[in-house]
N, C-alpha and C positions, 0 to 999 in steps of 0.2 A: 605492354604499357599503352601502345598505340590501340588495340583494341577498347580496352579502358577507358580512355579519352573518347574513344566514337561509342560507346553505349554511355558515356554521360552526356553525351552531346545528343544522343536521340531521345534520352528520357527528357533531357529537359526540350526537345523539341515538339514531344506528345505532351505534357505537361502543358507548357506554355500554349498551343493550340485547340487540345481536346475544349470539343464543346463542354463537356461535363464538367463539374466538380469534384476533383480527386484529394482527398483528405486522407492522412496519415495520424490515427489518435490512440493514446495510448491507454491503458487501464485506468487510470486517474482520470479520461473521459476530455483530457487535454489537447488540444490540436498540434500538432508537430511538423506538419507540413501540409499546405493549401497551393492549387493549382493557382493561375489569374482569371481562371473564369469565375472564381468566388465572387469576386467583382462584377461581373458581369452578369451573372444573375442575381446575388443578394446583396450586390452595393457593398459589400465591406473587402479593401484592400489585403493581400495575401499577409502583409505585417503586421495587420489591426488581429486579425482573426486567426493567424498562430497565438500560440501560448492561452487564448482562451478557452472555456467551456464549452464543447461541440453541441450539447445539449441549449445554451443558454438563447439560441434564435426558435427551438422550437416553441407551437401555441405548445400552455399549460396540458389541455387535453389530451395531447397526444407523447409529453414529454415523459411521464413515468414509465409506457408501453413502449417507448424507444429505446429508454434507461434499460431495462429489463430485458430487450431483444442483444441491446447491446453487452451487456454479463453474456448471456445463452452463448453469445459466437464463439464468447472468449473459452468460457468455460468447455463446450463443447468441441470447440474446432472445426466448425465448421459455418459456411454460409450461411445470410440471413437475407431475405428478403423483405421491406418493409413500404410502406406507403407512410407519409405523415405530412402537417402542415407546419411552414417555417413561416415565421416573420421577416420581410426584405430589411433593410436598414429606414426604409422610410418609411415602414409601417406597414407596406400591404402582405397580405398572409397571400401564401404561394403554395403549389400543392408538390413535394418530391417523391420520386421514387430512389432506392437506395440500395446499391446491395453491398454487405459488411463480409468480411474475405480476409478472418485471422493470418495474422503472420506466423507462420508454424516455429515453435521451439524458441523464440524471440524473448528474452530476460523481463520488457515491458510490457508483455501482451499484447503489440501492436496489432491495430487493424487498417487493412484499406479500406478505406467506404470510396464509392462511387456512387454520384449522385445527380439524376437527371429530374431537370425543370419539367413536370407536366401539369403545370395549371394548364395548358391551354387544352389539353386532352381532358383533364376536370372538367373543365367550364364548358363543354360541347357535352359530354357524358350526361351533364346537370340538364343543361337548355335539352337535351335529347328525352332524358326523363320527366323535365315536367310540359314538354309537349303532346310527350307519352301522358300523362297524367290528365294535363287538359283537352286532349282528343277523346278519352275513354268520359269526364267529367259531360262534353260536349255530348257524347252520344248517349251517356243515360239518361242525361235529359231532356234530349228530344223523343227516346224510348218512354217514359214515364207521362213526358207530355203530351204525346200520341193515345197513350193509354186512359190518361185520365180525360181526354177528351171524350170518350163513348160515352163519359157520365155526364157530361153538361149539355145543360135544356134551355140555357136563359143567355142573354147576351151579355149580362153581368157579372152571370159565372162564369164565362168565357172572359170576359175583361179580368176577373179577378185573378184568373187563372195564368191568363198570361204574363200582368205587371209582379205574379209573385214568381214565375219565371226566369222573369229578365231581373227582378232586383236578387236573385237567386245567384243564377249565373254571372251576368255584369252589376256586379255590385251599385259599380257609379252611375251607370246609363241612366237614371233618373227617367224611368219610362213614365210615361202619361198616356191616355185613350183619352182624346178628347170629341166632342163632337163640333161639328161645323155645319151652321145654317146654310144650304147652299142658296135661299130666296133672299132673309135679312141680312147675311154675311156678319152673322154674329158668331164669335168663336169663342167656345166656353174655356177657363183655364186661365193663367196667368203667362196670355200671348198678345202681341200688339193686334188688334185688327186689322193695320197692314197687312199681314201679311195673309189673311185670307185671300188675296189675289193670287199666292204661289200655290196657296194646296188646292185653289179648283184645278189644275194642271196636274195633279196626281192621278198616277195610273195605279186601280187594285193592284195591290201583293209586292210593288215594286219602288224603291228605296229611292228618297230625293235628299241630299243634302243641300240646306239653306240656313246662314248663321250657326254656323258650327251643331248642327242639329239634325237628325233625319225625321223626315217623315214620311208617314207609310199609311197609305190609304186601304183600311182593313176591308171597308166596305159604305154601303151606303143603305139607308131604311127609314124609310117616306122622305122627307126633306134634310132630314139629317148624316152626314157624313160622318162617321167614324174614322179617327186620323191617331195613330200609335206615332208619338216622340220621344225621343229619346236623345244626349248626346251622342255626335259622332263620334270625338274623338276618345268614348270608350270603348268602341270596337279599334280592337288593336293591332289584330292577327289576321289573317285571311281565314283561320277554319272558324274564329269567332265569327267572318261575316257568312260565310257560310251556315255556320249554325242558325245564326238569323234568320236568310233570308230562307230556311226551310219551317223554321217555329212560323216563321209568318205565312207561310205556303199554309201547314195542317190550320194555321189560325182563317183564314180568309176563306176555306173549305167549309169548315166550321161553321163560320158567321152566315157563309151565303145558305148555308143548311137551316140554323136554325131561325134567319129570316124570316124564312118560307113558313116555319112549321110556326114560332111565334107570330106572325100575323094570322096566318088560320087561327090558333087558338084561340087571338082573343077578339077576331072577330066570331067563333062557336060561345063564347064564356059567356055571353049574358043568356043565349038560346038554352045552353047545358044547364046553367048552376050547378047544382051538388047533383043532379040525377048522372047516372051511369051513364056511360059513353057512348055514343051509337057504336055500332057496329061497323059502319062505312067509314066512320071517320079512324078507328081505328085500325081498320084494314089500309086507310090512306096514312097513316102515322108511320105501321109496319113499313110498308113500299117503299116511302120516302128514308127512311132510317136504311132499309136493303139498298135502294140506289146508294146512297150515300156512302156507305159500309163499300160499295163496287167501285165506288168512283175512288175513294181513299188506296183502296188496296191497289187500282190499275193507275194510280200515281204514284203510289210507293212503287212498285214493281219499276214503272217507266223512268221514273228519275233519282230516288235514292238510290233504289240499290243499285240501278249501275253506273253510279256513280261510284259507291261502295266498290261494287266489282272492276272498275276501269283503277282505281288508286290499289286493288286488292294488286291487278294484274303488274303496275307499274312498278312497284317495291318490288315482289316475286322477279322480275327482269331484273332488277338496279341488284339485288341479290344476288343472283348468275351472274354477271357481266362481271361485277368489282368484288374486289376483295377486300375485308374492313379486319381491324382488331377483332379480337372475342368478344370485348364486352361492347362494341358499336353492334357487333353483327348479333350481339344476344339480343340487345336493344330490338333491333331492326324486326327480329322474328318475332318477340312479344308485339311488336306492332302488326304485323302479318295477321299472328294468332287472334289479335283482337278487332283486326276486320272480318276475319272468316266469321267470329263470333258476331257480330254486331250485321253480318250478311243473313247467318241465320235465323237469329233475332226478326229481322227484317221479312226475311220469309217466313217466319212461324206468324206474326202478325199479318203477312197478305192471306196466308191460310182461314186463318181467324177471322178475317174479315170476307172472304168469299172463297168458302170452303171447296179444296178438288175433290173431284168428280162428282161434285154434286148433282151439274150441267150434264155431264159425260154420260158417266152410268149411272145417274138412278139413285134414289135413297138408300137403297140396302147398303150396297156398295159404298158409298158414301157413310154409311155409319159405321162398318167394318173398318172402312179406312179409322175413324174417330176412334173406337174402341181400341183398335191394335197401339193407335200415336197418344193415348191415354193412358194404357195399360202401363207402358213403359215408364213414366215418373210418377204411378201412383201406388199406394198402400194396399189398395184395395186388387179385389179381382174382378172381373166383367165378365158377367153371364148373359149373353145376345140370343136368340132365338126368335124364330119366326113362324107364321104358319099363315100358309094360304096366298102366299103373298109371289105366287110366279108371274111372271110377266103384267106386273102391278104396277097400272099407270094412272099417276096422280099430275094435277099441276103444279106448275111452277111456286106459286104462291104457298101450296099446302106442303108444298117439300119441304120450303126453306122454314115454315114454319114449327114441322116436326123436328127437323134439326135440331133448330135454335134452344124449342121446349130441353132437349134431350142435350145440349151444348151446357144449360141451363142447371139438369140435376146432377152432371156431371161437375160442374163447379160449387153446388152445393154442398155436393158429398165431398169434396177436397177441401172445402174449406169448414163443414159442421157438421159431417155427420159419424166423423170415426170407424166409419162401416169396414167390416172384411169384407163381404160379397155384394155386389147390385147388380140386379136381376133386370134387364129390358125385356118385353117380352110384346111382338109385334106382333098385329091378326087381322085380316083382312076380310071383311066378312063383305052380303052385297053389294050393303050399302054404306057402309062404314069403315075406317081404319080404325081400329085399337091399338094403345099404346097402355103395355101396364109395366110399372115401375116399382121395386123393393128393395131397399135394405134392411140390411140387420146389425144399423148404426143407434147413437143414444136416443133418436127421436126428440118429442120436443109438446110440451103441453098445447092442450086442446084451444086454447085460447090465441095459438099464433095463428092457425090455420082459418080465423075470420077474413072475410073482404077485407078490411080495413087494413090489415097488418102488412107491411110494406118490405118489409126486411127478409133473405134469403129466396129474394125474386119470385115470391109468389103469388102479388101482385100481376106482376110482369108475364108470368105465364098464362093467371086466368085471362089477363087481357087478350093474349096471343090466340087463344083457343077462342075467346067470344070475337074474333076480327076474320073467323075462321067458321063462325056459325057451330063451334064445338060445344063440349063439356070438359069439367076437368073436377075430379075429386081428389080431395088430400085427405086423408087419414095416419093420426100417429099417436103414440102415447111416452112418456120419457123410458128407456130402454127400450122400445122397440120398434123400433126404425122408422122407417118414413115408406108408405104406398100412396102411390099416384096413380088414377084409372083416366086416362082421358081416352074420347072421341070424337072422330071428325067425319062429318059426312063427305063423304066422293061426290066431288061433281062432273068426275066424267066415268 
């Protein structure tokens, strides 16, 4: 008897104390016994919430799949594990976990459910995931805006590029380019002219907040200041201002680039018209695009990625050291995975932009390496060969310019030409390099292969070859692939 008396005295001592919610319901799905932490997590009294429907707090969505887990235990005998959403008494939805644990042999089919509060493990899991979510969003669009920068020529298209950017990303930032007289102190846009006295104190590439506003001095060209605003208080998060103030690093690279190369041009435009391009000026075009392509890539190298690599290294640590649930710690490693990815992203683009061993060893070398890092995600096969070409020393200028030609019908054929085989085939005669090139892809009517036609860069190539003092012939017909003969004369 006296035993009896002390295990009713300890149940209801776990009972009345357990954090949890311990619920005793019968096949009728009826409540028959409620701990006082009912209360305590869902607001409703242990008296209120006996005799009613165990199901009647959960959301609709989740209450048939619980109805139904609940028959299985009975029917079955055995445990049930379940996640679902209940409604508190005051309305807010909360997230439970539950495990149901028949009473064996029992005339009502009773069951225990035990059941613990983890909204607060929800709501971190969620913020986890869409931080997850908005770091991967952040880096493919600094990846695509990086990318789509090698294509702009104009400071317009560079402005258009970057306001569809930011209204992309920060929806609200309400970005503007505006320009600023720095002689009349006229300031274009719907700004007070006050406040032209704060943006003469802007430093290029770097962020001033004034009237709830930043401004950011992209650049400057003749008298006029370029000044990107936008609201502050739509940058939210520290990787959004991050992401920023890196869009505006590639952005102010950019500008200071094509500065240079739009004021050459349109002081040549009236001397050119429509005749063909000298030759020096297109040799100074090449050069200037080559520095630029070096300078891009030894600032990604110097400041993104290791920055990449400094946050890759911190997580990997915090990893080690602590111990997290499964699904924080699966969390944690998709984020790992998706910096390793976004590190080599990162360096396949410093590649792209200044090719190894170009410098080191030598063109051959240098296109071997391209051929083998080709081969690997493409359809086709690559047939390379050489002749005559030992101890073949070219300059600087004529290397990167072979590359680039041969960078060039590699991307052609990846993106138009369907080919199984392309044939390189290098020759080095006295006075001359040869480069001959073939597939035996669809080809393409006689009427693209004109000067004028601009599309599948071959333009772009004849130019390269005449900045080079070359030749360059294209030959094709539809079915039978595409050959290129060009030559360059050795200047040493």
């Amino acid at each position: 008897m006296e035993n009896k008396t002390y295990m009713n005295w300890e149940f209801e001592t776990i009972a009345k104390h357990t954090l949890d919610i311990l619920l005793i319901v019968d096949h009728n799905q009826i409540v028959q016994f409620a701990t006082p932490s009912v209360e305590t997590i869902l607001g409703y009294g242990p008296e209120e919430f006996v005799g009613s429907n165990a199901f009647d707090p959960l959301s609709p969505e989740d209450r048939d799949r619980l109805m139904a887990s609940h028959e299985e235990a009975i029917m079955t005998g055995k445990p049930r594990m379940d996640e679902y959403r209940v409604f508190h008494k005051n309305g807010e939805l909360k997230y439970f976990e539950s495990r149901v644990m028949p009473v064996q042999n029992h005339p009502d089919n009773l069951v225990v459910v035990s059941i613990r509060d983890v909204t607060l493990r929800k709501k971190m899991e969620s913020e986890l995931e869409r931080r997850k979510n908005r770091y991967q969003e952040l880096q493919n669009s600094l990846k695509n805006f990086s990318q789509d920068l090698s294509g702009v020529m104009k400071v317009s298209e560079l402005k258009s590029r970057l306001i569809h950017e930011l209204n992309t990303v920060i929806p609200d930032s309400a970005p503007q380019l505006v320009k600023h007289n720095r002689e009349s102190e006229v300031l274009e846009g719907e700004y007070p002219v006050s406040l032209a006295i704060v943006l003469t104190n802007l430093t290029v590439g770097k962020l001033s907040s004034e009237n709830e506003k930043f401004y950011i001095l992209i650049g400057d060209r003749k008298e006029l200041a370029y000044i990107l605003t936008m609201k502050s208080s739509s940058i939210k998060e520290s990787m959004d201002l991050i992401w920023l103030e890196t869009l505006v690093h590639y952005t102010v690279m950019v500008f200071e680039s094509l500065n240079v190369i739009e004021s050459l041009m349109s002081q040549l435009e009236t001397a050119m018209q429509k005749s063909e391009k000298p030759q020096w000026m297109l040799r100074l075009l090449f050069n200037l695009s080559e520095k630029q392509r070096m300078k891009l890539s030894g600032d990604l190298h110097d400041t993104v990625l290791q920055e990449q690599l400094a946050l890759y290294r911190n997580l990997e640590s915090i990893l080690k050291e602590y111990q997290f649930d499964s699904e924080v710690d699966r969390h944690l490693k998709e984020i790992v995975q998706g910096l390793l990815d976004t590190i080599h992203q990162i360096r396949m683009t410093c590649n792209e932009l200044r090719p190894p061993l170009l410098r080191e060893a030598g063109l051959i070398s240098a296109l071997e390496n391209l051929f083998d890092y080709t081969q690997v995600s493409s359809t086709f096969k690559i047939i390379f060969s050489v002749e005559n070409t030992e101890n073949l020393v070219i300059n600087e200028e004529e290397t990167i310019g072979i590359y680039r030609i041969i960078q060039e019908l590699l991307n052609n054929a990846a993106k138009h030409s369907q080919a199984s085989n392309l044939h390189f085939h290098l020759i080095r005669t006295d006075e001359c390099i040869h480069l001959h090139y073939l597939d035996d892809g669809v080809g393409f009517a006689a009427e693209k292969l004109t000067p004028s036609f601009k599309s599948m860069g071959l333009s772009g190539m004849r130019e390269r070859i005449q900045s080079l003092n070359g030749t360059i012939d294209f030959a094709s017909q539809p079915g039978k692939g595409l050959s290129v003969k060009m030559q360059i004369p050795l200047s040493v």
